[in-house]
C-alpha positions as CSV (number, residue, x, y, z in Angstrom):
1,X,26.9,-15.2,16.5
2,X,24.8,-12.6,15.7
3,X,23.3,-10.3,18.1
4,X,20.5,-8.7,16.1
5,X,18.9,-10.8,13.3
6,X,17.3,-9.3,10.1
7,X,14.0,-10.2,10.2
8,X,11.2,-8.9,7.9
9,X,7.7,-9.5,8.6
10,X,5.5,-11.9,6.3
11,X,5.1,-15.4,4.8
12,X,6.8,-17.3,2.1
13,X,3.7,-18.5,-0.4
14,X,2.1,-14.6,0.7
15,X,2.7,-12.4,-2.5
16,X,4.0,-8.8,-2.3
17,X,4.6,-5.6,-5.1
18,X,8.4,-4.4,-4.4
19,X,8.2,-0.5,-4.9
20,X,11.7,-0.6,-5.2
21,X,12.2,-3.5,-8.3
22,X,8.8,-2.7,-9.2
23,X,8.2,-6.2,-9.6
24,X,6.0,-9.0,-8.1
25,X,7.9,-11.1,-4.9
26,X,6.8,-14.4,-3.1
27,X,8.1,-13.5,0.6
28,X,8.9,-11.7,2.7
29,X,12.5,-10.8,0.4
30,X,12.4,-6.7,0.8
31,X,11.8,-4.2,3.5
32,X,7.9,-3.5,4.5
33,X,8.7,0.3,3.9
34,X,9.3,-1.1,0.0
35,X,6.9,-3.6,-0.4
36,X,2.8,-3.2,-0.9
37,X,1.0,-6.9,-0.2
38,X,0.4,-9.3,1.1
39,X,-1.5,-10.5,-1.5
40,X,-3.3,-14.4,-2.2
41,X,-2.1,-14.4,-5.3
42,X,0.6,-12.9,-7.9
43,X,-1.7,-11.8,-10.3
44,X,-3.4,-9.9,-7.4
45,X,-0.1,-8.8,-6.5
46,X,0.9,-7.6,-10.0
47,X,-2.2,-5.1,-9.7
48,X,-0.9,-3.1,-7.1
49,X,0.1,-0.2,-8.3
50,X,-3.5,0.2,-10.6
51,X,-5.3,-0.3,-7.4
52,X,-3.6,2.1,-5.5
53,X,-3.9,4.7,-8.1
54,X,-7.7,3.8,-8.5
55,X,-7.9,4.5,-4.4
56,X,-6.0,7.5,-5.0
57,X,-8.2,9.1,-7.7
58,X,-10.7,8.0,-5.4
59,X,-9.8,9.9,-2.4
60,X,-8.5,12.9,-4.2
61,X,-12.4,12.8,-5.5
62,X,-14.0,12.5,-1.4
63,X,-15.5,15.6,-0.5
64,X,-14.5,14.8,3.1
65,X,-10.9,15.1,2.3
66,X,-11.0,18.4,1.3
67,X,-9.5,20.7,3.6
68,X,-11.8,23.5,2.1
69,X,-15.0,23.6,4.0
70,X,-18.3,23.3,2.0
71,X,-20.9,26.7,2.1
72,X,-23.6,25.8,4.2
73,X,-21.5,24.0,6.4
74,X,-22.7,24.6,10.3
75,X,-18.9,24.1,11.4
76,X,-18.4,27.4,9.7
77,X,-20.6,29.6,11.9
């Protein structure tokens, strides 16, 4: 008997993008840390990474993720 039992967090029929296979899973079949999803669908799922890099490019785009304050900026005074 086993005293601690693998057990990774998710649905079977819940679609997920394996960072590690870099390929589309049904389940819950690799470690959260590797995985992106759950999706509702595989084709949903197979656009992971091109959403993520769209959110990227998005945030690396916010003004309010800069680190470098903007002049004018009353926090500066």
């Amino acid at each position: 008997m086993a005293l601690f039992k693998k057990h990774t967090a998710g649905k079977p029929g819940e679609w997920y993008y394996c960072l590690e296979h870099q390929k589309v899973e049904e389940g819950p079949d690799c470690p959260g840390k590797d995985r992106f999803g759950p999706y509702a669908s595989a084709q949903e799922a197979g656009h992971a990474m091109e959403a993520a890099r769209e959110r990227n490019l998005q945030w690396e785009n916010d003004p309010r993720w800069h680190d470098t304050p903007a002049a004018g900026d009353p926090q500066n005074d």
